[in-house]
Chimera marker file (.cmm) of the C-alpha trace (Angstrom):
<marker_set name="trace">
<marker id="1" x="187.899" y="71.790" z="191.196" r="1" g="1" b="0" radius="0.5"/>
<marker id="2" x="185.069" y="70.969" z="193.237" r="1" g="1" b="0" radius="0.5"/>
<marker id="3" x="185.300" y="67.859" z="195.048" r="1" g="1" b="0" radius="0.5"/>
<marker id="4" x="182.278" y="65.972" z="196.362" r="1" g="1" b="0" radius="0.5"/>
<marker id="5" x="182.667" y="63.052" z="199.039" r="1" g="1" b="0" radius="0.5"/>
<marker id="6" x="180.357" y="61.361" z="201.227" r="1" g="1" b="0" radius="0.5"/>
<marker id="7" x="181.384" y="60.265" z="204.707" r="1" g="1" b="0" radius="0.5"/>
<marker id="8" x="180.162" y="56.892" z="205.386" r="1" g="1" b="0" radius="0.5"/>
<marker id="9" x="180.198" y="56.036" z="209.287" r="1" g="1" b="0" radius="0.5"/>
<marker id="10" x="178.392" y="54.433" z="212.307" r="1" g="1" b="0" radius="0.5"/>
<marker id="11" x="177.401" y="57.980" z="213.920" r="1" g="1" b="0" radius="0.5"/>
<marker id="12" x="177.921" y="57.780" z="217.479" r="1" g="1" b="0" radius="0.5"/>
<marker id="13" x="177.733" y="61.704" z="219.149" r="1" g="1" b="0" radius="0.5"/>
<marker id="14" x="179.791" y="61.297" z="222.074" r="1" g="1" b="0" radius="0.5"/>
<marker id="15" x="182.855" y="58.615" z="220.085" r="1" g="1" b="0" radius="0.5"/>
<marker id="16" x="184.048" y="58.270" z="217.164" r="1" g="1" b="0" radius="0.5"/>
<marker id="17" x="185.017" y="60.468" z="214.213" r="1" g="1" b="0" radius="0.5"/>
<marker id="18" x="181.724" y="62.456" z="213.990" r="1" g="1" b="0" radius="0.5"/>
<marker id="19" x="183.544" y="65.647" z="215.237" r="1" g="1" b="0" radius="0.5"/>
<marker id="20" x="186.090" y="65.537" z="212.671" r="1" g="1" b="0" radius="0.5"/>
<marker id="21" x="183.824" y="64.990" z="209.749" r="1" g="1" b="0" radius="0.5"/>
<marker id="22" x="181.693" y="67.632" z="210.900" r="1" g="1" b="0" radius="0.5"/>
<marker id="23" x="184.620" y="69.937" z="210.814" r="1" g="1" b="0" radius="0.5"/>
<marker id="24" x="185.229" y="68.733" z="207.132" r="1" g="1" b="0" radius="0.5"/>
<marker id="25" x="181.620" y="69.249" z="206.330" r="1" g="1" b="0" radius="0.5"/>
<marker id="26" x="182.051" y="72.732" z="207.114" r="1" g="1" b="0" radius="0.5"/>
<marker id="27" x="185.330" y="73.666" z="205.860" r="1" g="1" b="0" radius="0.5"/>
<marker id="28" x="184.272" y="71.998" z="202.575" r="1" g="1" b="0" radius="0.5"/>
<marker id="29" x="181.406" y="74.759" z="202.311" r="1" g="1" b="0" radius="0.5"/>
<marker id="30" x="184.709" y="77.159" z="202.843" r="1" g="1" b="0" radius="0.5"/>
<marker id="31" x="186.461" y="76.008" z="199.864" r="1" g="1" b="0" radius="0.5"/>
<marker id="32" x="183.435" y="75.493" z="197.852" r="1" g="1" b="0" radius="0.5"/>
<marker id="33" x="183.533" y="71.926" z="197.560" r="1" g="1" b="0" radius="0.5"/>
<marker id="34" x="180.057" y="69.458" z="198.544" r="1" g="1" b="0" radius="0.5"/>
<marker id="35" x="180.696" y="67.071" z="201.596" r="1" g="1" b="0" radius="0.5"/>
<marker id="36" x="178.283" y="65.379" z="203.635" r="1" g="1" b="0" radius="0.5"/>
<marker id="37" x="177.344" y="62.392" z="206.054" r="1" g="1" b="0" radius="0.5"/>
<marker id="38" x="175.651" y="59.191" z="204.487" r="1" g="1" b="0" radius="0.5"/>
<marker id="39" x="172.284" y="59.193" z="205.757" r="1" g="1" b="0" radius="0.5"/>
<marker id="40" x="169.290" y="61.432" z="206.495" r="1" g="1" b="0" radius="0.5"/>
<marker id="41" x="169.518" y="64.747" z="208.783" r="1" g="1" b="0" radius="0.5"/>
<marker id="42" x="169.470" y="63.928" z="212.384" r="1" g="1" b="0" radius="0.5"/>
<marker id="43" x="169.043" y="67.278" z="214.866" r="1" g="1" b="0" radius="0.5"/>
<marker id="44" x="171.967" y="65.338" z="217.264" r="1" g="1" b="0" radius="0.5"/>
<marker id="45" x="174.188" y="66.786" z="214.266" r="1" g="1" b="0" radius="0.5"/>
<marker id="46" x="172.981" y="70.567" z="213.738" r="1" g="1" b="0" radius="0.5"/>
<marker id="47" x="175.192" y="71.867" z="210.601" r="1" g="1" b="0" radius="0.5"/>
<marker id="48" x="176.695" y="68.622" z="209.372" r="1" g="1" b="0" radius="0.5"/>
<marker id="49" x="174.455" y="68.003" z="206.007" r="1" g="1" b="0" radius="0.5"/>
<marker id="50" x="173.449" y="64.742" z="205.196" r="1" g="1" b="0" radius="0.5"/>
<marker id="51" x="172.778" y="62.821" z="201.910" r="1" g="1" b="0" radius="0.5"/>
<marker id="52" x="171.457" y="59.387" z="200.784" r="1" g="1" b="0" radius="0.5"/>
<marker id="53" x="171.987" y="60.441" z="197.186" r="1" g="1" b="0" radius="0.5"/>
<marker id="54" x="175.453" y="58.486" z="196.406" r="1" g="1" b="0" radius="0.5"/>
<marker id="55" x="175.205" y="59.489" z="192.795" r="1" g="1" b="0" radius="0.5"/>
<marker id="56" x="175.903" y="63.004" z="193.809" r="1" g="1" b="0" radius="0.5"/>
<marker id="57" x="178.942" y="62.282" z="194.656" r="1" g="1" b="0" radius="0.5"/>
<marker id="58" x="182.547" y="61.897" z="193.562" r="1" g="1" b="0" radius="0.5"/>
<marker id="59" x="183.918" y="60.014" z="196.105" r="1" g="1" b="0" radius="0.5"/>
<marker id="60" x="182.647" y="57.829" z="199.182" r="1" g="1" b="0" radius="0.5"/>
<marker id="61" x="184.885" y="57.518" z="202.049" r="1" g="1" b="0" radius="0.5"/>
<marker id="62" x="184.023" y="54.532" z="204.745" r="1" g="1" b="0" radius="0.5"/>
<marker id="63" x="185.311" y="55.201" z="208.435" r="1" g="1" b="0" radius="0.5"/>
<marker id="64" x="185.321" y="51.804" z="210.161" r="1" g="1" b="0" radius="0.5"/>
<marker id="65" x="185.796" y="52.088" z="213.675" r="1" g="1" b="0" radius="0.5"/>
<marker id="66" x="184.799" y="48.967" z="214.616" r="1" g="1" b="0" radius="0.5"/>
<marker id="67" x="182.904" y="46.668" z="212.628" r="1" g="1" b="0" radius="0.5"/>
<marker id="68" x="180.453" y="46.884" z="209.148" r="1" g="1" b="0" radius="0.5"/>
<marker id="69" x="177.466" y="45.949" z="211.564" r="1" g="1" b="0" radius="0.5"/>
<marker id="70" x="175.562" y="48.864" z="210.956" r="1" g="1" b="0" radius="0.5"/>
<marker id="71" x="175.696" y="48.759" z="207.787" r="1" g="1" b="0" radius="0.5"/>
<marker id="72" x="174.172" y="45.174" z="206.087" r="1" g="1" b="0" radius="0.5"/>
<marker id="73" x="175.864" y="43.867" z="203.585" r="1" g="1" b="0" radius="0.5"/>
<marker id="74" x="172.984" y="44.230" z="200.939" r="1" g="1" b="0" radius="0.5"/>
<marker id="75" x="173.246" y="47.741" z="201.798" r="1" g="1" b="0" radius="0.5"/>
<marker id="76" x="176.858" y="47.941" z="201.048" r="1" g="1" b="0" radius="0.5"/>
<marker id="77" x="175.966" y="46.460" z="197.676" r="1" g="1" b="0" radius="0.5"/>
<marker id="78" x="173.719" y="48.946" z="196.605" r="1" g="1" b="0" radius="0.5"/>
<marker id="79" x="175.908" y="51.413" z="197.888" r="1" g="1" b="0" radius="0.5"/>
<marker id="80" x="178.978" y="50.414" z="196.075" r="1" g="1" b="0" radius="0.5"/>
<marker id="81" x="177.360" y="49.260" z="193.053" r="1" g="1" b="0" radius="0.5"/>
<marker id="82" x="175.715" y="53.229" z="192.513" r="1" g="1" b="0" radius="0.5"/>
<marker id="83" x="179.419" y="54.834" z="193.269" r="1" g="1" b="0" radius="0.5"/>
<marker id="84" x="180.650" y="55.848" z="189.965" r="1" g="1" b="0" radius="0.5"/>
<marker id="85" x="184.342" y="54.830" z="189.368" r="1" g="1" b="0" radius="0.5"/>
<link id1="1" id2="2" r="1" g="1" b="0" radius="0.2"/>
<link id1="2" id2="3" r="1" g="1" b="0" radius="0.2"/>
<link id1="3" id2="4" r="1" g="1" b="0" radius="0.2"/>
<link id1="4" id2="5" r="1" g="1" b="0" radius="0.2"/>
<link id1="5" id2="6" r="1" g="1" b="0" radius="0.2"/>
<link id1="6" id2="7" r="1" g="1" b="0" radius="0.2"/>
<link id1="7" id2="8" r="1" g="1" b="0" radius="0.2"/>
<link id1="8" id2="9" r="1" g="1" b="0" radius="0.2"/>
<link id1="9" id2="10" r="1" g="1" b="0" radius="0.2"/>
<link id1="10" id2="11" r="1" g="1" b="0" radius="0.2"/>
<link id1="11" id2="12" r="1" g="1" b="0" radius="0.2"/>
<link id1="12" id2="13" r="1" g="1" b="0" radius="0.2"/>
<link id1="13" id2="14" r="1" g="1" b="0" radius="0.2"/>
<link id1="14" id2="15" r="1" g="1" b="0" radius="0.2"/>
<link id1="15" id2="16" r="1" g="1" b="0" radius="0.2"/>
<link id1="16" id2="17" r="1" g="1" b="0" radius="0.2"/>
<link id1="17" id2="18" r="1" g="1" b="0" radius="0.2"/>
<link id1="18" id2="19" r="1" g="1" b="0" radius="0.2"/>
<link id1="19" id2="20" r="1" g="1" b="0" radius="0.2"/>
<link id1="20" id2="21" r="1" g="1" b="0" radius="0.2"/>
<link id1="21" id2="22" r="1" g="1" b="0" radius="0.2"/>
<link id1="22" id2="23" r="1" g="1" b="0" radius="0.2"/>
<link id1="23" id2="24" r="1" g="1" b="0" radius="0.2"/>
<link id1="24" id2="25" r="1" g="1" b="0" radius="0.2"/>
<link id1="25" id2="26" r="1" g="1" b="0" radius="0.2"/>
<link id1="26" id2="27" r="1" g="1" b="0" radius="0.2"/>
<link id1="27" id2="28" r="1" g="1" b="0" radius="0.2"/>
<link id1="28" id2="29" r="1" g="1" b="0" radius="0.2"/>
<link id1="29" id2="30" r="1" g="1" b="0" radius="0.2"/>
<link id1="30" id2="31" r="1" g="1" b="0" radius="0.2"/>
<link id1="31" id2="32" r="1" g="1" b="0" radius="0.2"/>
<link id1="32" id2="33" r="1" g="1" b="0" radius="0.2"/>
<link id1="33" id2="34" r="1" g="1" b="0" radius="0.2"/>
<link id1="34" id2="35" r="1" g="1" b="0" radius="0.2"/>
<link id1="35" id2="36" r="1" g="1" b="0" radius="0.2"/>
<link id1="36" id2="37" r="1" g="1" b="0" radius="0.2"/>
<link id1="37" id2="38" r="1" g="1" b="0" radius="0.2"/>
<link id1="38" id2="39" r="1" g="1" b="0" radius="0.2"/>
<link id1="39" id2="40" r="1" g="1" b="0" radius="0.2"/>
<link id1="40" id2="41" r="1" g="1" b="0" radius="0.2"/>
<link id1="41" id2="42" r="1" g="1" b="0" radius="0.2"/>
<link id1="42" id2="43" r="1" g="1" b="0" radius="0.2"/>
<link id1="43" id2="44" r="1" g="1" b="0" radius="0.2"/>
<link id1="44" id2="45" r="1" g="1" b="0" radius="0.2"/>
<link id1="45" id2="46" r="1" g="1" b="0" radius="0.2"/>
<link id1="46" id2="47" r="1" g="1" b="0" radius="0.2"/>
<link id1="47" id2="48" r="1" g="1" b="0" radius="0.2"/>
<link id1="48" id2="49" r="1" g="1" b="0" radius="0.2"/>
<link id1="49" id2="50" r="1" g="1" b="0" radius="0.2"/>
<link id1="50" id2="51" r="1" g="1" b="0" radius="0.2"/>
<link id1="51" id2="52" r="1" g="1" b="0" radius="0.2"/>
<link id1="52" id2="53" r="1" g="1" b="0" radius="0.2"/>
<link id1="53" id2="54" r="1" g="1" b="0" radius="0.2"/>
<link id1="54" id2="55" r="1" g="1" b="0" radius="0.2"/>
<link id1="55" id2="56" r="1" g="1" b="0" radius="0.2"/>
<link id1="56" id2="57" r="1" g="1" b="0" radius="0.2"/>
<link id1="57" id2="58" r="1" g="1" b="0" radius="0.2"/>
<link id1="58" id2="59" r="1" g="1" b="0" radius="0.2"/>
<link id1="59" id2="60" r="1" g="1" b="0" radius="0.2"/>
<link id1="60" id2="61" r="1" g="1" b="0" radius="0.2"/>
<link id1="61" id2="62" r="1" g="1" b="0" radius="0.2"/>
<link id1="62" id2="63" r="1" g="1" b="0" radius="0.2"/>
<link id1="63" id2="64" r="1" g="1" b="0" radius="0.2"/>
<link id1="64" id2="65" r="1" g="1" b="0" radius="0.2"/>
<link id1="65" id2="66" r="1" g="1" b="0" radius="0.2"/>
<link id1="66" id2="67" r="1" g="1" b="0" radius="0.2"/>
<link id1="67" id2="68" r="1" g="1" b="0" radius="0.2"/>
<link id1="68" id2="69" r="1" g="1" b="0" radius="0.2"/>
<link id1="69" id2="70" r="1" g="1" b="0" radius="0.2"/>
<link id1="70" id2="71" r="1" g="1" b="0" radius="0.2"/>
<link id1="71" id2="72" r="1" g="1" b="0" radius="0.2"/>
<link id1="72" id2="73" r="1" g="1" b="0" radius="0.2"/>
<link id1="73" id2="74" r="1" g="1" b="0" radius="0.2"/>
<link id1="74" id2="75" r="1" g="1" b="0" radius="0.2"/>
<link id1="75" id2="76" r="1" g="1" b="0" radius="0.2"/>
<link id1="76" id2="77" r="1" g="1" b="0" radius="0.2"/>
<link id1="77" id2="78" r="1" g="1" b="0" radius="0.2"/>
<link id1="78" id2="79" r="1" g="1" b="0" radius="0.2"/>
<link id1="79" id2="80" r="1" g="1" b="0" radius="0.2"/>
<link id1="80" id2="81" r="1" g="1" b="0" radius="0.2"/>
<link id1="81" id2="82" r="1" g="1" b="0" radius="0.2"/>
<link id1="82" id2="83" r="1" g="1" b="0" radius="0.2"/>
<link id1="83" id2="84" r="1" g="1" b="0" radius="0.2"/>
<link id1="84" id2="85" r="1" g="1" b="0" radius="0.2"/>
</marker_set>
């Protein structure tokens, strides 16, 4: 079955989860399955693939490591409200 989840996070390259999703980004590609990083490519993250397109996906996962600040709540909304369930 192939599984496809979007990683929703505040992207901070030196803290934070961004290592481990990245890792999940590519051993996803491994096992055939999509996964990728809310938002759009940024070269601070070579090889982690990045999506806007929450309708693509199965699955959104939210790491909060500290706060929903970068995120606004209208956002979040739109977000949640295009997330198929």
């Amino acid at each position: 079955m192939d599984m496809k989840i979007l990683f929703m996070m505040d992207r901070r390259v030196n803290a934070g989860s961004i290592q481990a999703v990245a890792n999940y980004v590519r051993t996803g590609d491994e096992l055939g399955h999509s996964i990728a990083l809310y938002g759009r490519p940024d070269p601070n993250y070579p090889g982690v693939r990045c999506s806007t397109d929450v309708r693509a996906f199965d699955y959104v996962l939210l790491i909060v490591e500290f706060g929903l600040r970068w995120m606004s709540g209208l956002r979040m909304l739109r977000v949640l409200s295009e997330v198929p369930r």
